[in-house]
C-alpha positions as MATLAB code, in Angstrom:
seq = 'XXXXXXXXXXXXXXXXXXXXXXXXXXXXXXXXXXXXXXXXXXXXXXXXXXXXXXXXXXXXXXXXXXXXXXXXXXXXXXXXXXXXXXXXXXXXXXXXXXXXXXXXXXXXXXXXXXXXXXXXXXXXXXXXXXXXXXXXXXXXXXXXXXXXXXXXXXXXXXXXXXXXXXXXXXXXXXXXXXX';
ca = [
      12.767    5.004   12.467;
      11.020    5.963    9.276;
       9.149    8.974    8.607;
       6.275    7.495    6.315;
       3.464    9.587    6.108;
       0.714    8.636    8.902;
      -2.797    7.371    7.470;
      -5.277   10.015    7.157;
      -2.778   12.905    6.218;
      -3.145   14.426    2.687;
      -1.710   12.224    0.014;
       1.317   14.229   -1.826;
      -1.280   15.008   -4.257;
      -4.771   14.458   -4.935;
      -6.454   12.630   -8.286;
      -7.484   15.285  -10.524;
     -11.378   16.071  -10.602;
     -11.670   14.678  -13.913;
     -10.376   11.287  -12.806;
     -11.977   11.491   -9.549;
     -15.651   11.963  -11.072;
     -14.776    9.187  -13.224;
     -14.946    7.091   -9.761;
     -11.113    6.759   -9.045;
      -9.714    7.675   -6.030;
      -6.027    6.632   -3.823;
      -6.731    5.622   -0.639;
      -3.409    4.869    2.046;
      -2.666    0.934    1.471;
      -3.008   -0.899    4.559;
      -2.354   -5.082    5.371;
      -5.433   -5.929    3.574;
      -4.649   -4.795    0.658;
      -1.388   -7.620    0.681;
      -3.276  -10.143   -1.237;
      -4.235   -7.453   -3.794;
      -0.614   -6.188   -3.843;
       1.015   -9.308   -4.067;
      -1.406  -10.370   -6.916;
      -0.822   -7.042   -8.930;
       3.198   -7.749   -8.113;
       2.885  -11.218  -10.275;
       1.303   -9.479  -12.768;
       3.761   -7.449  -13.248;
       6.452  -10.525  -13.340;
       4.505  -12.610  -15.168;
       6.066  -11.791  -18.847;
       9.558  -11.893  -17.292;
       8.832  -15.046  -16.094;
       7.064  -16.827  -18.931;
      10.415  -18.543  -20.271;
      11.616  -19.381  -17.013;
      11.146  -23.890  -16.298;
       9.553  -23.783  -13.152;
       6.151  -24.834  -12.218;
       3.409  -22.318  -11.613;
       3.773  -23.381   -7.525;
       7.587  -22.544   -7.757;
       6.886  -19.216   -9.836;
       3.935  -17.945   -7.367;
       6.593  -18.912   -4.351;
       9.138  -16.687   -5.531;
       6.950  -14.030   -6.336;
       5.674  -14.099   -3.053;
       9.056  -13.562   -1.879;
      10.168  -10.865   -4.287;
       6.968   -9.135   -3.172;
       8.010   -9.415    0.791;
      10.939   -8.447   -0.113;
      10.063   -5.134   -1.859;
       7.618   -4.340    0.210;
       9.834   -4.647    3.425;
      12.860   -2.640    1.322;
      10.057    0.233    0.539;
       9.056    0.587    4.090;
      12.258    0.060    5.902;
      14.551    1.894    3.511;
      12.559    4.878    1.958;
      11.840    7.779    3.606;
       8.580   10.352    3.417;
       6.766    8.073    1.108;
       2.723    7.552    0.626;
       2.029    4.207    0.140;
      -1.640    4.235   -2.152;
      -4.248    2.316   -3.703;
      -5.809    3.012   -6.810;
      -9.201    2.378   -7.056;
     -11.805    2.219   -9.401;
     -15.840    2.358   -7.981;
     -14.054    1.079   -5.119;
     -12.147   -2.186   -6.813;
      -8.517   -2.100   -6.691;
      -6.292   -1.234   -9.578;
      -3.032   -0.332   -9.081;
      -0.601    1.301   -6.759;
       1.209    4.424   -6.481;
       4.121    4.899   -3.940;
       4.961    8.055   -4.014;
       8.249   10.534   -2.211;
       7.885   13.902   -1.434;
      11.533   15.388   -1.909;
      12.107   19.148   -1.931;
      13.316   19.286   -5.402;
      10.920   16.600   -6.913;
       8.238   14.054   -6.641;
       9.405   10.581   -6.912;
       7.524    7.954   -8.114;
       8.905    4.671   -6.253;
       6.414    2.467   -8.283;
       3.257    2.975  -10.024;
       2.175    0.098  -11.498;
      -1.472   -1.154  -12.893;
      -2.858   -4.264  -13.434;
      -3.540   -5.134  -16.819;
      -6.888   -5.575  -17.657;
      -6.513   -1.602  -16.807;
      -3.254   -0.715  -18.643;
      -3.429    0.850  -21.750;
      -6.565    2.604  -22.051;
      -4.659    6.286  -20.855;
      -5.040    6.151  -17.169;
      -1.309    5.791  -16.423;
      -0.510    8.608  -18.608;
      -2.976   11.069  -17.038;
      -2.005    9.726  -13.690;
       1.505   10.955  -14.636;
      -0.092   14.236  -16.306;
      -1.633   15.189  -12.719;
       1.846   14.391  -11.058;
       3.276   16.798  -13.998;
       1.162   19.464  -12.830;
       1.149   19.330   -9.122;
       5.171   19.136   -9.601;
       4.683   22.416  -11.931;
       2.953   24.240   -9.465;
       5.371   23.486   -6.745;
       8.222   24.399   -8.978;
       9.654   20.429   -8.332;
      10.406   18.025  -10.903;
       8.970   14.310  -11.099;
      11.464   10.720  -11.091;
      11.209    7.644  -11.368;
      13.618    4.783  -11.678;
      12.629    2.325  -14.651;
      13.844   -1.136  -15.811;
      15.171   -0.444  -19.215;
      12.966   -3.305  -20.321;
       9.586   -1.814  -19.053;
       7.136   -1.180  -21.920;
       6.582    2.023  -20.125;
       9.886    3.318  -20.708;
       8.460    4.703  -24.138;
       5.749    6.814  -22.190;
       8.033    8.210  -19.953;
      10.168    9.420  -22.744;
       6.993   10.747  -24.659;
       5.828   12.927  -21.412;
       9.115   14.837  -21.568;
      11.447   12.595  -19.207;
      14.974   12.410  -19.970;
      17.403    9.971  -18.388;
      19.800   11.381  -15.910;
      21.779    8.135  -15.105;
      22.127    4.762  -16.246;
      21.995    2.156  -13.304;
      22.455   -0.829  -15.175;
      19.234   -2.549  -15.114;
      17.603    0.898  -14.494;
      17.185    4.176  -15.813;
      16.636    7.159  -13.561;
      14.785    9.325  -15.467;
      13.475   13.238  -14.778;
      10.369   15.052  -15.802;
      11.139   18.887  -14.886;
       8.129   21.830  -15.389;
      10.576   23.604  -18.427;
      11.087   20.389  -20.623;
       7.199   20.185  -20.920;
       6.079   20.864  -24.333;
];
């Protein structure tokens, strides 16, 4: 059985106040937010899948099944992770899955949706994941696609790549190689 963490207990770390006056907050995920998650998970395919010949029926079917498919990986398979929302005034925006390890945080996906991306919010979400890790003397990870646009912000926050995984990176922030 897994050990996710039960709704209602802390998240592994809370919004800053800064973003949290702003009218952000996480919130635990729960089965209504599927059609939300699923939408924001062909979002983030969409680019990928631009050049690919099939018809927008056929695309939204397999993304449908990727998304099962991760989801039920992420729940089954990972241990001592917080599944979260991200909200804005109470509107979804993006997700943050997130493992508490003993020696770091690590980030299983956070992901935005785009209308939202760009503006700084991923980079101070990371900023507040920075600190808390800082504080608890733990570093913060995250596996990326080598051809994520966000690859370049991870590498400007200080994270270095600690193995090569073929299609992904696994890259480390730790609290000494912050600037």
């Amino acid at each position: 059985m897994n050990s996710h963490s039960p709704i209602g207990t802390p998240p592994a770390f809370d919004l800053p106040a800064a973003l949290l006056s702003q009218g952000y907050r996480l919130r635990p995920e729960t089965d209504a937010d599927i059609p939300f998650l699923m939408t924001l998970y062909a979002c983030l395919r969409e680019e990928e899948l631009e050049p690919v010949p099939w018809s927008d029926e056929v695309k939204a079917a397999f993304c449908a099944q990727q998304f099962a498919a991760q989801r039920s990986y992420y729940y089954e398979a990972i241990p001592n992770v917080r599944f979260d929302v991200l909200e804005h005034k109470g509107e979804p925006i993006g997700r943050l899955y997130l493992q508490d390890r003993p020696t770091r945080l690590h980030i299983i996906d956070i992901a935005l949706m785009p209308a939202v991306r760009g503006q700084g919010l991923g980079t101070r979400l990371l900023l507040a994941l920075h600190d808390v890790g800082r504080a608890s003397g733990r570093g913060v990870g995250i596996m990326v696609e080598k051809f994520n646009p966000a690859l370049n912000l991870y590498r400007r926050l200080g994270y270095l790549e600690v193995a090569d995984h073929g299609v992904h990176l696994e890259m480390e922030w730790m609290p000494d190689s912050a600037s």
